[in-house]
C-alpha positions in Angstrom: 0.0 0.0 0.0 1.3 3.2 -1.1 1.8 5.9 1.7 1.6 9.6 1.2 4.5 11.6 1.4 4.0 15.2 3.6 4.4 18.1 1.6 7.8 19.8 2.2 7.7 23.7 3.7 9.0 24.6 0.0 6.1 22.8 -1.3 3.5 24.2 1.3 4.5 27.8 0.2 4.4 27.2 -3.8 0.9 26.0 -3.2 -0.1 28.4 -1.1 1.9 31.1 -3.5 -0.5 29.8 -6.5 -3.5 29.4 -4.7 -3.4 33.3 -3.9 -2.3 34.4 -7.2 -5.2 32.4 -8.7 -7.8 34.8 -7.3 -10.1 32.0 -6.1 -9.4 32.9 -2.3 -6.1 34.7 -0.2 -5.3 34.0 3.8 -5.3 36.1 6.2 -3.7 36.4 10.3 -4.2 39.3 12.8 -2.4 39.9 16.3 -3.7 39.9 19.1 -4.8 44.0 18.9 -6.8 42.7 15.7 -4.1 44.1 13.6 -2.9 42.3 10.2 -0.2 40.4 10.6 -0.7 38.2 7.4 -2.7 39.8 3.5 -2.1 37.9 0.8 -0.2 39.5 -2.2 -2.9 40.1 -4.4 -5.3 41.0 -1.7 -3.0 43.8 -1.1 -2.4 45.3 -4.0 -5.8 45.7 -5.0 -6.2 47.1 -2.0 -3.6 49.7 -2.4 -4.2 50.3 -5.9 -7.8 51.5 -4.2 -5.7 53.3 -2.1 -6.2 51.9 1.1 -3.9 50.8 3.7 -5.4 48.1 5.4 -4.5 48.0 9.2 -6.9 45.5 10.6 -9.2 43.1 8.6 -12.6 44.9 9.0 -10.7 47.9 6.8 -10.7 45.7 3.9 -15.2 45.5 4.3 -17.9 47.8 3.2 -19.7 49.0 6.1 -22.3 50.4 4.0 -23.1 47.4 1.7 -26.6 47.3 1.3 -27.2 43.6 0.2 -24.9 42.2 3.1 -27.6 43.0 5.5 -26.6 40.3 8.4 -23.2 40.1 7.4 -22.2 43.7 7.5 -19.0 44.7 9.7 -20.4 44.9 12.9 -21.1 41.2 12.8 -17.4 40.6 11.9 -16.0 43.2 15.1 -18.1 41.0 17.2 -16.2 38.1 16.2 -13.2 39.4 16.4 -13.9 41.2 19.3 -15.6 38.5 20.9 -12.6 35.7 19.5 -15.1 33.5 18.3 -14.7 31.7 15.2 -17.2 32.6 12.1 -17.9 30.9 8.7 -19.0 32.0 5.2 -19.3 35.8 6.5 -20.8 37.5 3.2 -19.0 40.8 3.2 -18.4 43.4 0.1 -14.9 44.5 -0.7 -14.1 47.9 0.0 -12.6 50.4 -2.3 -13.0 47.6 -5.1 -16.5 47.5 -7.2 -19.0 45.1 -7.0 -16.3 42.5 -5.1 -17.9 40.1 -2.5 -16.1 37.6 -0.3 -16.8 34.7 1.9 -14.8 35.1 4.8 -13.7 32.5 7.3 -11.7 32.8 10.7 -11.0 31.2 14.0 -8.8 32.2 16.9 -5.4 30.9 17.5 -3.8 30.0 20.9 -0.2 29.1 22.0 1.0 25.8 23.5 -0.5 27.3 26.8 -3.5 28.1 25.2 -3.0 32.1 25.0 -4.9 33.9 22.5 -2.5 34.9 19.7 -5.2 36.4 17.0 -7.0 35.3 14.3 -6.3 33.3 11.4 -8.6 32.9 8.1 -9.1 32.8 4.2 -11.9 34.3 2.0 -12.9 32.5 -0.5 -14.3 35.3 -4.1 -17.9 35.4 -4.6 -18.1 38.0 -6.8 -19.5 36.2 -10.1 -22.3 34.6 -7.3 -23.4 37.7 -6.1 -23.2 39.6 -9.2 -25.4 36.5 -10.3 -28.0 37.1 -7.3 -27.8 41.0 -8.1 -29.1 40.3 -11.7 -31.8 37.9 -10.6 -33.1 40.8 -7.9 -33.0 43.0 -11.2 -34.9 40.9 -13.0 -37.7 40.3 -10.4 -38.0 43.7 -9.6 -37.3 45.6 -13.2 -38.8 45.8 -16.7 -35.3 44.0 -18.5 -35.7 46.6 -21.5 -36.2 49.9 -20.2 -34.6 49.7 -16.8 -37.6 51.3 -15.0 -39.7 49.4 -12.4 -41.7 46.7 -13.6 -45.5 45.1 -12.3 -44.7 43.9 -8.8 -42.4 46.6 -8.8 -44.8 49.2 -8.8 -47.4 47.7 -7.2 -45.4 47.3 -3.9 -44.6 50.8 -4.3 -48.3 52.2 -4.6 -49.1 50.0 -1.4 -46.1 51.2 0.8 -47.5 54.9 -0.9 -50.8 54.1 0.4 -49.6 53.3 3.6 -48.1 56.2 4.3 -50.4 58.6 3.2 -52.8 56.9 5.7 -50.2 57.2 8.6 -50.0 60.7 7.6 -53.3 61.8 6.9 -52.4 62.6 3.2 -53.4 61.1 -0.6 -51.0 59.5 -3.0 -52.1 59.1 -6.4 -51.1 56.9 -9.9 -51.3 57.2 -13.4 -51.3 54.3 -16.1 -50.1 55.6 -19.7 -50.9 53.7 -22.7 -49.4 55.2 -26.0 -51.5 55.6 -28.8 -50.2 54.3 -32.1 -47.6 52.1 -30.7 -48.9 48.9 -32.3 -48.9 50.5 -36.0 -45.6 51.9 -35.7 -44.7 48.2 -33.8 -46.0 46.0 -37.1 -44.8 48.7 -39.8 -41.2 49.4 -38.9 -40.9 45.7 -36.5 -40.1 44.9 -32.9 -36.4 46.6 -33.3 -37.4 49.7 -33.7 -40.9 49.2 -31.4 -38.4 48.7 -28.3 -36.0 51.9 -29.1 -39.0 53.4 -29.0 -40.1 51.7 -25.5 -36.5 52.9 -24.4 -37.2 56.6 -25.6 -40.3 56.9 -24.2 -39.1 55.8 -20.7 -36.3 58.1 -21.3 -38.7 61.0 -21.6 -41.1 59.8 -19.0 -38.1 59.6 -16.2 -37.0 63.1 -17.5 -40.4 64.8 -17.1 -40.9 63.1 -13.8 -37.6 64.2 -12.3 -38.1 62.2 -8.8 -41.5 63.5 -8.2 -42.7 59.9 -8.7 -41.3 56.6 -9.4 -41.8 55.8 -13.2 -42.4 52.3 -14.1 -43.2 50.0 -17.0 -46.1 47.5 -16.6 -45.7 45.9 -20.3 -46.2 46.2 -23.5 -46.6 50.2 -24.0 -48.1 50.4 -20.6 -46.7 52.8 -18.1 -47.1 53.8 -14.7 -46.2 56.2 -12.2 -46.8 56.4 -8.5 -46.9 59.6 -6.7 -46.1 59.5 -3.0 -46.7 62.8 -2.2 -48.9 64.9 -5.1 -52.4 64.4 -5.2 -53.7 68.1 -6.1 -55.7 67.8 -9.5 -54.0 71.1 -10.8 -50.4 69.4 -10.7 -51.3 66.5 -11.8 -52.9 67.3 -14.4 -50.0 69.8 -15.0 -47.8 67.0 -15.6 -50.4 64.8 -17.6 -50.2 67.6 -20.3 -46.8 67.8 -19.9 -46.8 64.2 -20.9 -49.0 63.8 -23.2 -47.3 67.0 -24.7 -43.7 65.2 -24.6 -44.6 62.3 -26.0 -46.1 63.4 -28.6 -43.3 65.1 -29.9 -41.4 62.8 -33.2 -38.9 60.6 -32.5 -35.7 59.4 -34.7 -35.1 55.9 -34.6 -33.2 54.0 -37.1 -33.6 56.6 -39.7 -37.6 56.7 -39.5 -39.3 59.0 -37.8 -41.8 58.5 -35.7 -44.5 60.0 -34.3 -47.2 58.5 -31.5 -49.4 59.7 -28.6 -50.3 58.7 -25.2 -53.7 58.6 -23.5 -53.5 58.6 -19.3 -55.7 57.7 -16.4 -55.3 59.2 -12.9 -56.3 57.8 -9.8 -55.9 59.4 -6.8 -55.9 57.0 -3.1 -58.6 58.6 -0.7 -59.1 57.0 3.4 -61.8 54.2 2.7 -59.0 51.3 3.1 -58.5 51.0 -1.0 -56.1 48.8 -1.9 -52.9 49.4 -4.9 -55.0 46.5 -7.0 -58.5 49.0 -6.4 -56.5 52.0 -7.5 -55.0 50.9 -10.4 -58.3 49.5 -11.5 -59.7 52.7 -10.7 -57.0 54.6 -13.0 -57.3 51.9 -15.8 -61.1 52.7 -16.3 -60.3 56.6 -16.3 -57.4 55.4 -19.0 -60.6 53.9 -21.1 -62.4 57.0 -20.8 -59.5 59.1 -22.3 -59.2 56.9 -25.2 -62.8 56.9 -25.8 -62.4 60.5 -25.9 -60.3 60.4 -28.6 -56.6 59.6 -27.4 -54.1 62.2 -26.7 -56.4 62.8 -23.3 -56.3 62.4 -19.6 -58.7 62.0 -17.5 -59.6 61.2 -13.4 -61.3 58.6 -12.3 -64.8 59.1 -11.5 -67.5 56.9 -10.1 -69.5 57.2 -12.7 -66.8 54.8 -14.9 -67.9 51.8 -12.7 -71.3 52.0 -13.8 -70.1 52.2 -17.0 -68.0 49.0 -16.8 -70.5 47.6 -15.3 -73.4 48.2 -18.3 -70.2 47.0 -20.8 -70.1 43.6 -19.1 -73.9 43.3 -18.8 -74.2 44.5 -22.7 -71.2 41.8 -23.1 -73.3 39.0 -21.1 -76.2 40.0 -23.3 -74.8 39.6 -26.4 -73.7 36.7 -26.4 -77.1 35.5 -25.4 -78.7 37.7 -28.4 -77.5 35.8 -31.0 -79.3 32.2 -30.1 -82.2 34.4 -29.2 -82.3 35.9 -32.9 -82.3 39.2 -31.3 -79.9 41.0 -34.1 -81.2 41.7 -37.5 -79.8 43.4 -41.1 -80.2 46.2 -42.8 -79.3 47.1 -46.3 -78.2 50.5 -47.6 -78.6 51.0 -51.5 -75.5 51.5 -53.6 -76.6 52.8 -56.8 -74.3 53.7 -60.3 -73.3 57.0 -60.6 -74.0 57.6 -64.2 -76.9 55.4 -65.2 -78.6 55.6 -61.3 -79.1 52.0 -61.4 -79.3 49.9 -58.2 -76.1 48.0 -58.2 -75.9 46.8 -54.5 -76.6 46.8 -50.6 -74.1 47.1 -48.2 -75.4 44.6 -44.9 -75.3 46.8 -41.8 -75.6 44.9 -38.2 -78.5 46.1 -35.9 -79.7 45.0 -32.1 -83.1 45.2 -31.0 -82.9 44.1 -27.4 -85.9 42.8 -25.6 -86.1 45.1 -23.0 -83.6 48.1 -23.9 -84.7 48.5 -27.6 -82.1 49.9 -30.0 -79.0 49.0 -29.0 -76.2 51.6 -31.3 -73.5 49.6 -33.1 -71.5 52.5 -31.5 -71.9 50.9 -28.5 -72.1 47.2 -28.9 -69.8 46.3 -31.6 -66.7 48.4 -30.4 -67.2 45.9 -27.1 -67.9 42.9 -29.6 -64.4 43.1 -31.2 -62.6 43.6 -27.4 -64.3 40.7 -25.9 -64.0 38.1 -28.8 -67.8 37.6 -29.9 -67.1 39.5 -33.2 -66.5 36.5 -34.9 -69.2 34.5 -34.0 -71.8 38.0 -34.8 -69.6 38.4 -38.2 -70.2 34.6 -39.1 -73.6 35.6 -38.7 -74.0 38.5 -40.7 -72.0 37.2 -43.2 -73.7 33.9 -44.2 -77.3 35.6 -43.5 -76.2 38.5 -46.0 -75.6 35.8 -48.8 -78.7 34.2 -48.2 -80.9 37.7 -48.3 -78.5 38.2 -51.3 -79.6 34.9 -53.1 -83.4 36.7 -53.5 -82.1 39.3 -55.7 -81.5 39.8 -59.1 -78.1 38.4 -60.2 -76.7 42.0 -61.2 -77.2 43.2 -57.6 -74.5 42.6 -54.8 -73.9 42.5 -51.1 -71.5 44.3 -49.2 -70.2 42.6 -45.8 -68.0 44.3 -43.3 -65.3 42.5 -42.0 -63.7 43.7 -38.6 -59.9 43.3 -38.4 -60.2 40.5 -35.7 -62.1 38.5 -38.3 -59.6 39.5 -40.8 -57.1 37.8 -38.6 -58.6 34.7 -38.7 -57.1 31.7 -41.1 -61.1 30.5 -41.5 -61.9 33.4 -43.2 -61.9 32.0 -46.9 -63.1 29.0 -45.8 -66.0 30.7 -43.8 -66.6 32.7 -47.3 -66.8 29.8 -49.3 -69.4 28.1 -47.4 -71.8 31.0 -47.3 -71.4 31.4 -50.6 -72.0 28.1 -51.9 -74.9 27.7 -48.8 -76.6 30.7 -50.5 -76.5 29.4 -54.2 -74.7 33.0 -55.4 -72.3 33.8 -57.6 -68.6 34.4 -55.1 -68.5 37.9 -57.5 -71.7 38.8 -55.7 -70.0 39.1 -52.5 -67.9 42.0 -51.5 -66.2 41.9 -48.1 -65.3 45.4 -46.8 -61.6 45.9 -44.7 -60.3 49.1 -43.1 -56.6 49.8 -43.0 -56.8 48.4 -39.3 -56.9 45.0 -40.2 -54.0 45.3 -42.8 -51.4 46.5 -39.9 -50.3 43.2 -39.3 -49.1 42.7 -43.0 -48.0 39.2 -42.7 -48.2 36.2 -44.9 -50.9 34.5 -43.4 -52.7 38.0 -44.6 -51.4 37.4 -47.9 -52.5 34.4 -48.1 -56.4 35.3 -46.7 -56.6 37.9 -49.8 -55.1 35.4 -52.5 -57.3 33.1 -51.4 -60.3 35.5 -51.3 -59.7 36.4 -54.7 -59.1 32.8 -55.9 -63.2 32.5 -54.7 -64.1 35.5 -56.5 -64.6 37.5 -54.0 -64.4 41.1 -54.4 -62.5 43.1 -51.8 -62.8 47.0 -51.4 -61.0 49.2 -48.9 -63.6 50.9 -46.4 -62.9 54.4 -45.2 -60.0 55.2 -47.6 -57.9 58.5 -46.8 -58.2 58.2 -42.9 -55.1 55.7 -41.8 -51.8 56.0 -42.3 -50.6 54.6 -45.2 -53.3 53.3 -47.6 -51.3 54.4 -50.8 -48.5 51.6 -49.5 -51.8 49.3 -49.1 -53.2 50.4 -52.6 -49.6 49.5 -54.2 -49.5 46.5 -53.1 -53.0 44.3 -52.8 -55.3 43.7 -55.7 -58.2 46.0 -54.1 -61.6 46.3 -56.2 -62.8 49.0 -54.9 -61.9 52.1 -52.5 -64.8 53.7 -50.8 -63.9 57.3 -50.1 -65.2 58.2 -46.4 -68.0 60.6 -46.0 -65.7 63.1 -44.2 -64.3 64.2 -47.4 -67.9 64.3 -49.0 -69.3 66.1 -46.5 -68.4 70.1 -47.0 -67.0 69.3 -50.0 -69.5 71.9 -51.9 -68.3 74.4 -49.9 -66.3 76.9 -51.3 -62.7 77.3 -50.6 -62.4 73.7 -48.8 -60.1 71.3 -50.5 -62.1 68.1 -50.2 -62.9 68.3 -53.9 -59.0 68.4 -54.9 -58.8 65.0 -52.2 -61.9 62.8 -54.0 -60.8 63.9 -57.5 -56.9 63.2 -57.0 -58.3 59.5 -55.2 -60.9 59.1 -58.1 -57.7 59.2 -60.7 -55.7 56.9 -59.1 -58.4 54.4 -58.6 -58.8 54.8 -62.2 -55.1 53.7 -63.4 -55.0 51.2 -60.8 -58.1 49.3 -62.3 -60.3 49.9 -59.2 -63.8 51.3 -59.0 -64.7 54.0 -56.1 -67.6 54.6 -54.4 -68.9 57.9 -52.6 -70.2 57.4 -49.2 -72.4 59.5 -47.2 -73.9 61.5 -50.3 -76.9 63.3 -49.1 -77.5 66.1 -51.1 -78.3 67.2 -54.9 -75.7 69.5 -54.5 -73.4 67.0 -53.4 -74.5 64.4 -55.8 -73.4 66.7 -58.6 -70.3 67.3 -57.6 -69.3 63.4 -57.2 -70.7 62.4 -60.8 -68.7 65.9 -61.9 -66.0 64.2 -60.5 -66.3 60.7 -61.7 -66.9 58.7 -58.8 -68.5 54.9 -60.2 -70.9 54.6 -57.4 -72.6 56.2 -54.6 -73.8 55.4 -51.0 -75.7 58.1 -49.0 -79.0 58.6 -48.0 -79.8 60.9 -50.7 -80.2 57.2 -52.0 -82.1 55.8 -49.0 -81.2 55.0 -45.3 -80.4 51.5 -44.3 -83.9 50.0 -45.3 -85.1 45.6 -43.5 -85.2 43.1 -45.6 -88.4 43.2 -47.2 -87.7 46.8 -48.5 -84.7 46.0 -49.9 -86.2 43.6 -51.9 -88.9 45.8 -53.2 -86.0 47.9 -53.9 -84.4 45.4 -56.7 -87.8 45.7 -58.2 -87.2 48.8 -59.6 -83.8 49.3 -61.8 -83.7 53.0 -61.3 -82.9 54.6 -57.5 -84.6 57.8 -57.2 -82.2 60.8 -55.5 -84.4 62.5 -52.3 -82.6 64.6 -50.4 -81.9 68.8 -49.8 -80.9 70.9 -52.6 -77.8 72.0 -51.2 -75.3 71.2 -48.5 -76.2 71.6 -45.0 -74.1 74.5 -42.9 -71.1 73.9 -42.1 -70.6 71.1 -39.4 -68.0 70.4 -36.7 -67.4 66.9 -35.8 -67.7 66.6 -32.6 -68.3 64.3 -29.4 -70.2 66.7 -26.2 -71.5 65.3 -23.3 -74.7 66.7 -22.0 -78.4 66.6 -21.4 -81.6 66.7 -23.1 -84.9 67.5 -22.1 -88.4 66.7 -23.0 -91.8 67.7 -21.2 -91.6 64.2 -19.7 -87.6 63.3 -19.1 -84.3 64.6 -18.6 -81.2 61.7 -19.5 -77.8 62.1 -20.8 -76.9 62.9 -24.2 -74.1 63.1 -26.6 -74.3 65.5 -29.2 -72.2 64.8 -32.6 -71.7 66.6 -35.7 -72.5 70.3 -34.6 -73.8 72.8 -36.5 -74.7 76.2 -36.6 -78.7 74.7 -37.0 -78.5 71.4 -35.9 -76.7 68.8 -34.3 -76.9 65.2 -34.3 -77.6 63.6 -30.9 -77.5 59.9 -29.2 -80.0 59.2 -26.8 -81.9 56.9 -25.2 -85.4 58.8 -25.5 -87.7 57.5 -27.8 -88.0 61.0 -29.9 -90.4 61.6 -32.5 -90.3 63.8 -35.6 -91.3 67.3 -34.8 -91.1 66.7 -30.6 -89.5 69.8 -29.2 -86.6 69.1 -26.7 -84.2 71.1 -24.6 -80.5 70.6 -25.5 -77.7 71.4 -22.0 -74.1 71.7 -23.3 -72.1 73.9 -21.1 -73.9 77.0 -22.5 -75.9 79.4 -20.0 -79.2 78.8 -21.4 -80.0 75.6 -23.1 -80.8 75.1 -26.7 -84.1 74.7 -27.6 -84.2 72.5 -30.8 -87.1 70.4 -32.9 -86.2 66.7 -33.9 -86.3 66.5 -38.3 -85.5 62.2 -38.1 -84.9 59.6 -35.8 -82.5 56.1 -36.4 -81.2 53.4 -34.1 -80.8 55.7 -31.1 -80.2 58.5 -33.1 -81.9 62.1 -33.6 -81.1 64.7 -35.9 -82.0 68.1 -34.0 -82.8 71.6 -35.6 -82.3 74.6 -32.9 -84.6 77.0 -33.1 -81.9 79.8 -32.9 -78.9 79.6 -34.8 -76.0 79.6 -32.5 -72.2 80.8 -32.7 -69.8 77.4 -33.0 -66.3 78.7 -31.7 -68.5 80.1 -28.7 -70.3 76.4 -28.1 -67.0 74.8 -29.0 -64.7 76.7 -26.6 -67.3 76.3 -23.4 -66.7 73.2 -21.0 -69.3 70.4 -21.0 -70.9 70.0 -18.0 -69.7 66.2 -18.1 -67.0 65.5 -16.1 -65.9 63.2 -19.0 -66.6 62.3 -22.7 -67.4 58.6 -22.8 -71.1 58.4 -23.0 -73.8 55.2 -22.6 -77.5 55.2 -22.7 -79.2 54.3 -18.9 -79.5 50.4 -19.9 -78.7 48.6 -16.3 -81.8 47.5 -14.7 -81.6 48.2 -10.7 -81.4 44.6 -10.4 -78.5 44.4 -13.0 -77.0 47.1 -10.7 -77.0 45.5 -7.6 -75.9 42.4 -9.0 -72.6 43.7 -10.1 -72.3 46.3 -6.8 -69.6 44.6 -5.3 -66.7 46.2 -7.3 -64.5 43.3 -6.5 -65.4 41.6 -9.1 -65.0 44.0 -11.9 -62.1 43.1 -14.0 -61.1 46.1 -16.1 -58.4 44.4 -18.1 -60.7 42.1 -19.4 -63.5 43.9 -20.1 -61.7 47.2 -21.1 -58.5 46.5 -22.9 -57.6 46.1 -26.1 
């Protein structure tokens, strides 16, 4: 058996010599005053190159290192101190960045047992700890923009909430969610979508200037927690500030880009909320300053429960209306420009609910498309269109419109097909309707819908044409057959000096060399109707031609191969488009109201009031008197409304509605609706509310 020879004192020391040098750990021996007797080589000339002159171990330690919480240099003076013998002390170099040891020591005695000092070795922990560091950065920060992230934040609202209790004060929070951020995410790609994630935070930390803490919840979703502000003047100060900075363009990779933000502001009050309440709280005022057109901020207000609340009852209800048959279609004539023959319907959506009436498509098929049940509604429309379609003559089509989340969808030829060949038509009969919106994500399973589309027959036209971003890059590149021209560019287009007419005729002659036909929406007037034949548009749409008309009228409509123009002689004044909260009042109620498309004469309100033609109502807008008005027609929840005074715009425009914000919903929860939902616990904004 083989013995084992002791190492030599020559051999001892070479070991010893290379262990040191290796950086893995160095030795260490004090006296018996605790000074150092005994510091490794390299321990001590990092330690002088630091310039420091160690004189007793604990000079080599942090004091101050804020992760070494039990292990800190008080712990190792006890020891020492003490002469006890410690293990694995965790302690952070001093004078040498981010350098962590594991120190070990025990006390040593003569023969006689007489205490001599201490002798030890550290052992380098650096990469460990610098390992830990990053996994703390991780839990508690957003890995792409350095700011806080979810958890983050949300401890940080509680501990503000805390405090403010303790101290009889409010904290408050806003949630940011920028506005355009997916378009400019799918045009330019994720690259350029995170610089601009980086650049906003950037910004955001800038404006914020340690008032707050800024964080970054995901996505484009931002937050920021105020400790101490919770005066509605400064913050909304620094809301428009903001909304003001982030709107500004931004250079990245060559493009330049340009988005928006919309913001919701909660502010903590003493009824025991918690951060999960407020932040609820300030995502429901963040949907009310989208729905008031972006670019907005807005406070929470009680009120915006109720209104989540009616959005998940309407949601509950729909999906119940469509086994109950409770949605119907309408069809609005399209007729030939030149020859004013009936060439078409375009199938509009409608809910007659059995208790509420009218329900708007304002109203229910924005909340369709959020929660999901658009597709199984557009399935709906779309084979039922067909089959209305399969009565007519075989010259006359159908127009469907197809919602972007549909678009999405891989069954959407498939789905096509089989209402098609379930309805007996002709596939060039059917013509589905996209807006820019459901082009963003430009992919090749979107390719591959349209080729497949056109492969059936199907026609495909371009709704609203002139109001995205870039539907010339959309025009050059898929096979469109028509572009419908929106209304907006109709409507004032008689008017002299406005440049609408230059806009339709340039769109009108580059449909033209592309091959693709255009048609004229919201047409109302002879005037009008003039000027779009003058300018060469194929067809028109408008209800100079008829409003969306059931069924049965529509068929009596294919009856007759000339469509007979009704409508005024001339365009109506001059109208501002518009979205004012308010009230209006009959001789029997008083409910909310919002007025659209203003005019000096008129303005077109949505209500819940069953109005009549010729009723005369009271109109409260901000104004000191109210506008008295007469109702000319009634649609769908709709009134159009002639004043009986004509009234100065810039002086109605500039006043201050006497809502406290601009999202508006008709009175549709029952009492018993209401008390169901009352416990607010069980509202889930993010699900009902978000995109």
């Amino acid at each position: 058996m083989a013995t084992q020879a002791a190492l030599t004192d020559g051999q001892a020391s070479r070991l010893l010599e290379k262990y040191e040098e290796s950086g893995a750990g160095w030795f260490w021996e004090t006296g018996i005053d605790g000074s150092l007797n005994y510091l490794s080589s390299k321990v001590s000339r990092a330690m002088a190159g630091s310039g420091i002159s160690p004189k007793s171990l604990t000079d080599l330690v942090d004091n101050e290192a804020s992760l070494a919480e039990e292990a800190s240099e008080r712990s190792l003076s006890f020891y020492l101190t003490s002469r006890l013998p410690f293990e694995g002390l965790v302690l952070k170099s001093k004078g040498q960045h981010d350098v962590w040891w594991s120190i070990t020591g025990e006390p040593s005695h003569d023969e006689v047992g007489r205490f001599r000092g201490f002798v030890g070795f550290a052992l380098d922990l650096t990469d460990q700890k610098n390992s830990e560091i990053k996994l703390l950065q991780l839990a508690r920060f957003d890995s792409l923009t350095n700011l806080a992230n979810r958890d983050t934040m949300r401890q940080a609202l509680e501990n503000s909430i805390m405090s403010s209790v303790h101290r009889k004060h409010r904290c408050s929070t806003m949630i940011l969610d920028l506005d355009r951020f997916k378009f400019v995410n799918d045009t330019f790609g994720h690259l350029v979508g995170d610089q601009l994630l980086k650049s906003v935070s950037e910004r955001l930390v800038k404006i914020i200037a340690g008032r707050g803490q800024v964080g970054r919840l995901g996505g484009d979703e931002f937050q920021i927690v105020f400790a101490d502000i919770c005066e509605q003047d400064r913050l909304s100060s620094i809301a428009i500030d903001i909304i003001h900075s982030l709107s500004q363009p931004y250079l990245i990779q060559s493009h330049l880009v340009t988005i928006g933000t919309s913001i919701g502001i909660a502010i903590s009050d003493y009824d025991q909320r918690s951060a999960i309440d407020m932040v609820r709280d300030a995502d429901l005022a963040l949907y009310s300053a989208k729905a008031a057109g972006r670019g907005a901020y807005r406070f929470f207000a009680t009120e915006m429960h109720e209104q989540a609340l009616l959005r998940q009852q309407i949601e509950e209800d729909m999906r119940r209306a469509i086994e109950r048959g409770e949605f119907h279609l309408v069809y609005q004539p399209v007729v030939h420009t030149v020859t004013g023959h009936l060439v078409g319907f375009e199938a509009l959506v409608r809910w007659t609910h059995p208790t509420q009436g009218i329900i708007s498509p304002g109203i229910f098929i924005p909340i369709a498309e959020e929660s999901g049940i658009i597709t199984e509604l557009g399935e709906w429309v779309l084979r039922n269109a067909c089959l209305e379609a399969s009565k007519w003559p075989e010259n006359i089509s159908v127009a469907v419109n197809i919602s972007p989340v549909q678009f999405s969808s891989q069954s959407l030829p498939s789905l096509a097909a089989s209402a098609i060949a379930y309805a007996g038509i002709s596939a060039n009969r059917l013509e589905l309707e996209i807006t820019e919106g459901a082009l963003l994500n430009d992919t090749a399973k979107t390719r591959s819908a349209i080729t497949s589309l056109k492969m059936l027959g199907v026609k495909i036209s371009l709704d609203d044409f002139g109001t995205g971003f870039s539907s010339l890059g959309y025009l050059k590149s898929i096979p469109f057959d028509k572009i419908k021209i929106d209304q907006s560019f109709v409507k004032g287009a008689t008017v002299s000096g406005n440049n609408n007419v230059h806009i339709i005729k340039a769109i009108v002659g580059l449909a033209g060399d592309l091959g693709m036909v255009t048609t004229a929406e919201g047409v109302e007037t002879e005037d009008q109707l003039a000027l779009i034949r003058e300018l060469g548009c194929t067809l028109i749409q408008g209800y100079i031609y008829g409003r969306p008309m059931d069924a049965a009228a529509a068929l009596e409509r294919t009856k007759s191969e000339t469509a007979i123009a009704d409508g005024y002689m001339v365009d109506r004044a001059e109208r501002r488009r518009i979205i004012r909260a308010g009230r209006i009042i009959t001789d029997s109620a008083n409910e909310a109201v919002r007025m659209r498309n203003l005019s000096r004469t008129g303005a077109m309100v949505e209500t819940d009031l069953k109005l009549q033609v010729d009723d005369h109502v009271w109109l409260e807008i901000g104004m000191p008197a109210s506008l008295e008005a007469v109702v000319r027609w009634t649609e769908n929840g709709r009134a159009g409304v002639k004043f009986m005074q004509a009234i100065n715009l810039d002086e109605v425009l500039q006043t201050k509605s006497k809502s406290e914000f601009s999202t508006f919903v008709p009175q549709y929860l029952s009492q018993q609706s209401v008390a169901q939902y009352a416990d607010k616990e069980r509202l889930t904004p993010k699900a009902l509310l978000r995109r």
